[in-house]
C-alpha positions as YAML, in Angstrom:
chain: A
units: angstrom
residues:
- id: 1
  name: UNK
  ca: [-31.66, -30.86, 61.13]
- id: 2
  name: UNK
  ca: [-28.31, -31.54, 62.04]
- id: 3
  name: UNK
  ca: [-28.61, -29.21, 65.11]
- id: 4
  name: UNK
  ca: [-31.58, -31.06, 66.40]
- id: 5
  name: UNK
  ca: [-34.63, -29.48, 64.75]
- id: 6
  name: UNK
  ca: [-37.54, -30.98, 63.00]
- id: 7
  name: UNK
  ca: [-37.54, -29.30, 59.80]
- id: 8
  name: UNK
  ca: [-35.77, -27.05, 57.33]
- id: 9
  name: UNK
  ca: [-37.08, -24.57, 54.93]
- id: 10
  name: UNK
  ca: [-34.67, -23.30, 52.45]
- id: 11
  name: UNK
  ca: [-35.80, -20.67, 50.22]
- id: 12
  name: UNK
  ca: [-33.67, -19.47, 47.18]
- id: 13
  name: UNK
  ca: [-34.14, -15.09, 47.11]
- id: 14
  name: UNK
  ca: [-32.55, -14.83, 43.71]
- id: 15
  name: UNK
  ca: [-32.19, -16.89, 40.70]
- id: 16
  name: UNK
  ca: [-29.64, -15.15, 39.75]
- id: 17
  name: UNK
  ca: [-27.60, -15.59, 42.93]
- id: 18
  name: UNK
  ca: [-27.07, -18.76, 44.01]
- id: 19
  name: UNK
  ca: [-25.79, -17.82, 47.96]
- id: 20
  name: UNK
  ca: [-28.76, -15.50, 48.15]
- id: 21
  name: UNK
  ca: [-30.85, -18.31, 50.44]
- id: 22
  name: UNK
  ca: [-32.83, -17.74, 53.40]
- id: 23
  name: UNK
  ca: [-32.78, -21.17, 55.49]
- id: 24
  name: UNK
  ca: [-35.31, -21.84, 58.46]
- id: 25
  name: UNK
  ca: [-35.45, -24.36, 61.10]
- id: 26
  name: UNK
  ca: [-38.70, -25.62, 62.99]
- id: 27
  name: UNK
  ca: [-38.55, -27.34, 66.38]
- id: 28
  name: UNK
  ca: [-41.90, -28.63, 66.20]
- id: 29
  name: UNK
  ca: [-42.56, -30.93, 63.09]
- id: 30
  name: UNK
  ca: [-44.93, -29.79, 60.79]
- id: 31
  name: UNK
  ca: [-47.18, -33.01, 59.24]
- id: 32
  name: UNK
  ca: [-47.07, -30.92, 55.93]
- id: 33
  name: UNK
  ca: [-45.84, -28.07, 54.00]
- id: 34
  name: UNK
  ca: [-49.20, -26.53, 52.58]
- id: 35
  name: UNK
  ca: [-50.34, -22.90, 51.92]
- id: 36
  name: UNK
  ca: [-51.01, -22.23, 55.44]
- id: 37
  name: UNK
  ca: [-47.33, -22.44, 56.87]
- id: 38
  name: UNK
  ca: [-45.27, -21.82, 53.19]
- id: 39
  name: UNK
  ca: [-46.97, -18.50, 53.20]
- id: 40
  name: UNK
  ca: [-45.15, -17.40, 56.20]
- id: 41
  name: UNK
  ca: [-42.06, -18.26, 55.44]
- id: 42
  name: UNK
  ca: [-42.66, -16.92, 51.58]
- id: 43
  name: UNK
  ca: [-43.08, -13.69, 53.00]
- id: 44
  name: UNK
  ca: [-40.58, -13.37, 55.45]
- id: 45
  name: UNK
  ca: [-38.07, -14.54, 52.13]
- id: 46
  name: UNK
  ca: [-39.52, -11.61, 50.12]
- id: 47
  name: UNK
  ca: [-39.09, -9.07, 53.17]
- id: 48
  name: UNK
  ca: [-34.87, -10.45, 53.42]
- id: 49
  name: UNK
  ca: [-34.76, -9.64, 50.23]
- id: 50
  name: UNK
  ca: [-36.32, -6.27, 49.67]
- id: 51
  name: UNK
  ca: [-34.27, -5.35, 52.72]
- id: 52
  name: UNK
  ca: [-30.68, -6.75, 51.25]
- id: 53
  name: UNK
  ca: [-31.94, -4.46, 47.65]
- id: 54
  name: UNK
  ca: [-32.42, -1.44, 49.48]
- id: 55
  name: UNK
  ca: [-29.50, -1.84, 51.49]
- id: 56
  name: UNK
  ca: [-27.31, -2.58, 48.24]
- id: 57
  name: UNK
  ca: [-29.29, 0.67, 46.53]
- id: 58
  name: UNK
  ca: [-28.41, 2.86, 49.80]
- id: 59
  name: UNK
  ca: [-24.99, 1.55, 49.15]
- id: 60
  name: UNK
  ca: [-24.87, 2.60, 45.53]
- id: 61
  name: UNK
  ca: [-26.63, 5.57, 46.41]
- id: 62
  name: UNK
  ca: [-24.02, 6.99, 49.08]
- id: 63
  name: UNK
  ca: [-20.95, 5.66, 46.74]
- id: 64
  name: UNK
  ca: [-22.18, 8.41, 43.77]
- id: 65
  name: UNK
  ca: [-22.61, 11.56, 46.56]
- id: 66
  name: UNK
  ca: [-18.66, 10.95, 47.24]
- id: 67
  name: UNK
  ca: [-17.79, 10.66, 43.58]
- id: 68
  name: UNK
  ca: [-17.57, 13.20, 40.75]
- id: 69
  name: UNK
  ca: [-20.18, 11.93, 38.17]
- id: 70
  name: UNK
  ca: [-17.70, 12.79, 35.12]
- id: 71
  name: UNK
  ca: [-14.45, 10.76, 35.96]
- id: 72
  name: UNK
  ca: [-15.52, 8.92, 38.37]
- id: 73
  name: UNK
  ca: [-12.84, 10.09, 41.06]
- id: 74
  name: UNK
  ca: [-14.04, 11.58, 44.34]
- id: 75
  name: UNK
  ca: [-16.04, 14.75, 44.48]
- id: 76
  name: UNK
  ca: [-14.83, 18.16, 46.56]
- id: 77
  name: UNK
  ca: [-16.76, 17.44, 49.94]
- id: 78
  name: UNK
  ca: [-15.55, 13.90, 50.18]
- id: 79
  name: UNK
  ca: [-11.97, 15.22, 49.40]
- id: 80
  name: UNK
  ca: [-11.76, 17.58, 52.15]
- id: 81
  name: UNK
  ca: [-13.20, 15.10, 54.50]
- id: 82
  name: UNK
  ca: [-10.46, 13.04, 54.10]
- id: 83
  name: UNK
  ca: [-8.27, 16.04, 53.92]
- id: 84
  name: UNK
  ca: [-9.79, 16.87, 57.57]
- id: 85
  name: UNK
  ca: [-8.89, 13.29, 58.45]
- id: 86
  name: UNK
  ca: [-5.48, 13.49, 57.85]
- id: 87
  name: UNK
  ca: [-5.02, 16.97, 59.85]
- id: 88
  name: UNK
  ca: [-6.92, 15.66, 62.97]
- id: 89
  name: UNK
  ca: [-4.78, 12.45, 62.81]
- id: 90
  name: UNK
  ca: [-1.56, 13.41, 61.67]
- id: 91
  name: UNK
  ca: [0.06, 10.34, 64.23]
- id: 92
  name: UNK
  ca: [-2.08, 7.61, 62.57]
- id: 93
  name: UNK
  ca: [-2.05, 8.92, 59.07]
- id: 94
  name: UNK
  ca: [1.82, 10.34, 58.97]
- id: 95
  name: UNK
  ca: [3.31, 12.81, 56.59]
- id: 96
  name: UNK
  ca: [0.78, 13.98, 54.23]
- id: 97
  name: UNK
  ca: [1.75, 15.03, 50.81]
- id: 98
  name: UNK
  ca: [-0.85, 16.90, 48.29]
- id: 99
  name: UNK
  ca: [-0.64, 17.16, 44.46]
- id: 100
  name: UNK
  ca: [-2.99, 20.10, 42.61]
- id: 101
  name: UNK
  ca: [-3.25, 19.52, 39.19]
- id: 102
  name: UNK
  ca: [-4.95, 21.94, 37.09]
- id: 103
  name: UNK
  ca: [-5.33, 21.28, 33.03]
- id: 104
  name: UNK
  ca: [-3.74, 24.16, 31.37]
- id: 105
  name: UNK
  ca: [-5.93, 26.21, 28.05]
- id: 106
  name: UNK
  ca: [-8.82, 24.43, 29.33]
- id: 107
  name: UNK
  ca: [-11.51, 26.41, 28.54]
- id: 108
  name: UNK
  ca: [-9.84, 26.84, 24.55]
- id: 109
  name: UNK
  ca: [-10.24, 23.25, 24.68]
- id: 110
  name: UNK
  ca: [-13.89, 22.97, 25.51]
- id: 111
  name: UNK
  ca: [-14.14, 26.21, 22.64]
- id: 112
  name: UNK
  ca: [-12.57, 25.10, 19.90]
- id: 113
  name: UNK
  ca: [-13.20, 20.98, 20.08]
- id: 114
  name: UNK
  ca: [-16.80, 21.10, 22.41]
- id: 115
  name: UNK
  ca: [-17.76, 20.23, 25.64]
- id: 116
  name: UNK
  ca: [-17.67, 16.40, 24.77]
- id: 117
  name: UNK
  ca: [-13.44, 16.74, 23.60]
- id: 118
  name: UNK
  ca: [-13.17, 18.50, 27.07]
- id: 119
  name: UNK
  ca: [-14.99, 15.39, 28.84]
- id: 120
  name: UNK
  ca: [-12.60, 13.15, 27.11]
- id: 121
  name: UNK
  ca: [-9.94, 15.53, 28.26]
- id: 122
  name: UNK
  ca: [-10.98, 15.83, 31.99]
- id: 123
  name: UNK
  ca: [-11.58, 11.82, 32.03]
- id: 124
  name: UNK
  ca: [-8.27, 10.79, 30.79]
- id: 125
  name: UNK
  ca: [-7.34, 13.61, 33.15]
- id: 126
  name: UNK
  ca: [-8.51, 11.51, 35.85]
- id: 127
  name: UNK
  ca: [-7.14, 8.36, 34.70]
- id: 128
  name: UNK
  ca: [-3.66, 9.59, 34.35]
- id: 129
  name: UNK
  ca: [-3.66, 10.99, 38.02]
- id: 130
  name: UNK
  ca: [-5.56, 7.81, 39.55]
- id: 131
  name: UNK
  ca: [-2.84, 5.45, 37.57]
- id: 132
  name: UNK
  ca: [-0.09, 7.25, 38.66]
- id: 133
  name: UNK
  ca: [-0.42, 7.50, 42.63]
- id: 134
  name: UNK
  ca: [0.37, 4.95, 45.31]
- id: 135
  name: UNK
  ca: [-2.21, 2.28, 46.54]
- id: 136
  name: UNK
  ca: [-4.21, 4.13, 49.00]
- id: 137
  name: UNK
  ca: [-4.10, 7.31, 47.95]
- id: 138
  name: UNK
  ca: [-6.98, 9.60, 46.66]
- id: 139
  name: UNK
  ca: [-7.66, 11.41, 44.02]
- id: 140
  name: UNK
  ca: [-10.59, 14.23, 43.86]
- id: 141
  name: UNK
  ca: [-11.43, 16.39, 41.20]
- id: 142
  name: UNK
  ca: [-12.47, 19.43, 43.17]
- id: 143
  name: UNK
  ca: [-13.23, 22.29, 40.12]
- id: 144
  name: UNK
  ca: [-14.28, 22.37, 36.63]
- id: 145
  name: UNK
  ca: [-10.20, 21.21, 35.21]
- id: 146
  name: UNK
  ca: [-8.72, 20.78, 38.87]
- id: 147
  name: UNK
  ca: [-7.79, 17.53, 40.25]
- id: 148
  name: UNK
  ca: [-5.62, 16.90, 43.67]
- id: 149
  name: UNK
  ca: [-4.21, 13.92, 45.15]
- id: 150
  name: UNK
  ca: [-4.15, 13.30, 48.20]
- id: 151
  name: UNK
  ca: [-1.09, 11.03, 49.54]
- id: 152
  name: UNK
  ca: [-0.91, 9.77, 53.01]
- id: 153
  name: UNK
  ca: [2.29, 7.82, 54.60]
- id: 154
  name: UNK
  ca: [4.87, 9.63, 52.73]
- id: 155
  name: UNK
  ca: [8.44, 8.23, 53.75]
- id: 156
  name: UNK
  ca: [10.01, 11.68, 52.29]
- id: 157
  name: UNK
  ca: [9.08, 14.71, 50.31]
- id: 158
  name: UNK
  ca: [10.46, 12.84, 47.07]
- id: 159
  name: UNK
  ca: [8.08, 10.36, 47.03]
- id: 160
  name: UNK
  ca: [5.64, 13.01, 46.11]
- id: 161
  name: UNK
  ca: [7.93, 14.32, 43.20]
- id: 162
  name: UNK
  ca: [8.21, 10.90, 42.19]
- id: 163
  name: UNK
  ca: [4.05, 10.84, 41.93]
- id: 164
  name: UNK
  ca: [3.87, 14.12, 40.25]
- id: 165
  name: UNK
  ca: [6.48, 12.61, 37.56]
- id: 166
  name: UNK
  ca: [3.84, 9.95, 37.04]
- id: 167
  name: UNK
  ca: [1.47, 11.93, 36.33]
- id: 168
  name: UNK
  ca: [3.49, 14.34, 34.01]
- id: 169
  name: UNK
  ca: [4.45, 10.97, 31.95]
- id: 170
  name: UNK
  ca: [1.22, 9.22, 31.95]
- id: 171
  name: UNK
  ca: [-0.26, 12.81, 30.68]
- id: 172
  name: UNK
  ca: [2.12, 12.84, 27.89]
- id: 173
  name: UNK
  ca: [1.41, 9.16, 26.43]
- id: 174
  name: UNK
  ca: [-2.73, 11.00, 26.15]
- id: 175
  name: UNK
  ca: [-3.55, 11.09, 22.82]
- id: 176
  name: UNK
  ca: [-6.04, 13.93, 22.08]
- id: 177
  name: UNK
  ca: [-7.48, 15.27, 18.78]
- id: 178
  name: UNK
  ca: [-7.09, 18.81, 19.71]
- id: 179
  name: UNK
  ca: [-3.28, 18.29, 20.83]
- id: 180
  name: UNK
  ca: [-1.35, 18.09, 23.73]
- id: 181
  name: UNK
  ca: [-2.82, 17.68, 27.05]
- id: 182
  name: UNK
  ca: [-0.36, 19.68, 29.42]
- id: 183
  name: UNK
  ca: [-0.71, 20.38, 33.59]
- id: 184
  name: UNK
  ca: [0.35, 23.08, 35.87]
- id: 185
  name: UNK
  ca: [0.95, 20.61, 39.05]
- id: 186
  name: UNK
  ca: [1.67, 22.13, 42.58]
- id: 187
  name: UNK
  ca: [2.91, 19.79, 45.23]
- id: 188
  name: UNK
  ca: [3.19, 20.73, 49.17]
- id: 189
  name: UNK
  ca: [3.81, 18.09, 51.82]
...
């Protein structure tokens, strides 16, 4: 109205989101908001709406194909994309430092305590190599007990050691029925 039109229609999308409001203006005033001009603008709120849900489920959807299901951490393809990234770009992206981690008596681990211990094990796995990099770097499990990190921007070669100490600590402080957690971790920059 206050931009000079006759009449505004505001139509919540969601009761369970506030913001979620489709708002129309009419130049020409209507006498009266009956079926015959609500329907409309019903119908055009339902069609917003459907389209913001399937956007948000194509979102969700494209999210999981870059993510190992497991630990949550990205998968193999999406690693070596960004992998591919950083050699393409090495001006923009810098030096380029990678961690391989690979959990060591794995597969006595998943015999002796059961696929679900080895879950736990390759999960808190993950979490001890995602808490111990640098903001902005990745982390990808990219085989059955092998996880890398990738680290972009490195100022020097020790950063990376520093890293890989992180994750040797962190991996220590895991707690696991079977025993000890340990890693075989290879670093290259």
């Amino acid at each position: 109205i206050d931009a000079g039109l006759d009449s505004v229609v505001e139509l919540r999308l969601s009761p369970d989101r506030p913001r979620a409001v489709l708002r129309m203006g009419f130049a020409g005033g209507l006498a009266s908001w009956d079926e015959i001009n609500t329907e409309p603008v019903s119908l055009l709120g339902l069609l917003v709406l459907s389209s913001l849900r399937r956007c948000r489920l194509e979102a969700a959807l494209s999210e999981r194909a870059r993510r190992d299901s497991l630990t949550g951490v990205l998968n193999r393809d999406e690693f070596y994309q960004q992998l591919e990234v950083c050699v393409a770009s090495p001006h923009q992206v810098g030096r380029v430092g990678v961690l391989y981690c690979d959990v060591d008596h794995f597969k006595s681990t998943n015999d002796n305590h059961g696929h679900a211990a080895g879950d736990e094990v390759l999960r808190a796995v993950a979490d001890a190599v995602r808490a111990s990099v640098r903001e902005g770097d990745l982390v990808a499990r990219v085989g059955g007990d092998e996880f890398v990190a990738l680290c972009r921007g490195l100022q020097s070669p020790e950063q990376l050691e520093s890293v890989k100490q992180r994750v040797a600590d962190r991996l220590a402080e895991i707690d696991f029925e079977g025993g000890a957690v340990s890693l075989s971790i290879g670093a290259a920059v």
